[in-house]
C-alpha positions in Angstrom: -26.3 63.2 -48.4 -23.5 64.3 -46.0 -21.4 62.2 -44.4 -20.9 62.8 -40.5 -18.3 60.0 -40.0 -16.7 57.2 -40.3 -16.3 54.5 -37.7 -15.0 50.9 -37.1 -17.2 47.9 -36.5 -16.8 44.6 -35.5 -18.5 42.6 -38.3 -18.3 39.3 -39.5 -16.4 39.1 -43.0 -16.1 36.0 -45.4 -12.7 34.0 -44.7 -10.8 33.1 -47.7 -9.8 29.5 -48.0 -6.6 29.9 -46.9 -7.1 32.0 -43.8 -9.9 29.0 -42.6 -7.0 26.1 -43.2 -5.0 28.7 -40.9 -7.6 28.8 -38.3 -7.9 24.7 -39.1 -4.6 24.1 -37.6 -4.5 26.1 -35.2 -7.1 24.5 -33.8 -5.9 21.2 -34.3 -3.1 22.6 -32.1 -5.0 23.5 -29.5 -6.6 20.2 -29.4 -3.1 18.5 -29.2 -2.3 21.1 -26.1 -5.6 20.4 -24.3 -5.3 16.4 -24.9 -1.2 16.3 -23.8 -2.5 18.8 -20.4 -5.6 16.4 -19.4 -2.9 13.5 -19.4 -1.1 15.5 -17.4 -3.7 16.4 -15.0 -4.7 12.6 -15.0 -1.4 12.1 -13.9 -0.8 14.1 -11.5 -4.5 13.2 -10.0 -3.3 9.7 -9.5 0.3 10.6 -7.9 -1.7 13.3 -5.4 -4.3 10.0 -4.4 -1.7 7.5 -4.1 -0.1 10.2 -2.0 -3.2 10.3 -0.2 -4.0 7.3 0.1 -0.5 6.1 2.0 -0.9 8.7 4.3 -4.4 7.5 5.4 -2.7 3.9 5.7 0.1 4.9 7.8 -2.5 7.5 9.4 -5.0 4.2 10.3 -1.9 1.9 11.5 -0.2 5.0 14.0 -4.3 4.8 15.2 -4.8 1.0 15.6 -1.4 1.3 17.6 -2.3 4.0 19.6 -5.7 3.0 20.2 -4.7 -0.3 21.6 -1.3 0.5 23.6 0.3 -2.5 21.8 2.5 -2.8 18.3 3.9 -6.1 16.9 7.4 -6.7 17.8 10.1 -9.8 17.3 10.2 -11.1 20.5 12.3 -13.6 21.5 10.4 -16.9 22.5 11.5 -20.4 23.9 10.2 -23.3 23.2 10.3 -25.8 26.4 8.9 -29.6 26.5 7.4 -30.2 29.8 7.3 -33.3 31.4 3.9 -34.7 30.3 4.7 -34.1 26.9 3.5 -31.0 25.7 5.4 -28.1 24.5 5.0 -24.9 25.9 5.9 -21.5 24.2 7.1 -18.9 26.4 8.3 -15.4 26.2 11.5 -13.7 26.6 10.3 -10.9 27.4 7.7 -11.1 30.1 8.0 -14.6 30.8 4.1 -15.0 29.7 2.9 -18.1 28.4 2.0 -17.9 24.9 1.0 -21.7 23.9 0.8 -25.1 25.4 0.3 -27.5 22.5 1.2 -31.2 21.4 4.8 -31.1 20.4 5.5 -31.0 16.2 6.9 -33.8 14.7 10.4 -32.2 14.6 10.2 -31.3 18.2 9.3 -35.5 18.9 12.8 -36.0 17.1 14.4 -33.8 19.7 12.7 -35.1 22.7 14.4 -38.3 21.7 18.2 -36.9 23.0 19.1 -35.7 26.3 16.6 -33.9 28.1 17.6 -30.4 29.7 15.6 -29.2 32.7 14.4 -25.8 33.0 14.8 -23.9 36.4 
């Protein structure tokens, strides 16, 4: 027999015990790492579609507003009690007529004192 050479090759080989509990936790490790980066991910998942999410609100409220012309504002509004007894809401603003309505119980209290007229 003659030998023409030797070479290397990638074969599998019996561990020892020791090299396996190696390998063991090292793997373990890995599991740790992969566990700790899906909680991350998770996380991070939930900021980006919270993020989302209040954009699309904000997105849908700039629509509604522009869609319709209008947007809710304080407005200043008086509250007047005509002569046949009803209360009429009115506002600043515009001068437009919001509500004519039987007076609260409060506003009967206040009907009771001087009356003020209204040009």
């Amino acid at each position: 027999m003659t030998m023409l050479q030797t070479t290397t090759h990638l074969l599998p080989v019996l561990l020892t015990r020791e090299e396996v509990e190696a390998h063991a936790q090292e793997l373990a490790t890995f599991w740790k790492k992969l566990g700790y980066e899906e909680e991350l991910q998770k996380t991070a998942r939930a900021q980006m579609k919270a993020r989302t999410s209040e954009l699309v609100a904000q997105m849908t409220h700039l629509s509604l507003i522009v869609s319709s012309g209008t947007d809710y504002r304080n407005v200043q509004v008086e509250t007047r009690l005509l002569d046949n007894g009803q209360v009429q809401e009115v506002r600043m603003d515009t001068g437009e007529i919001i509500s004519t309505r039987p007076p609260y119980e409060s506003e009967r209290q206040l009907s009771l004192g001087p009356k003020e007229k209204t040009p």
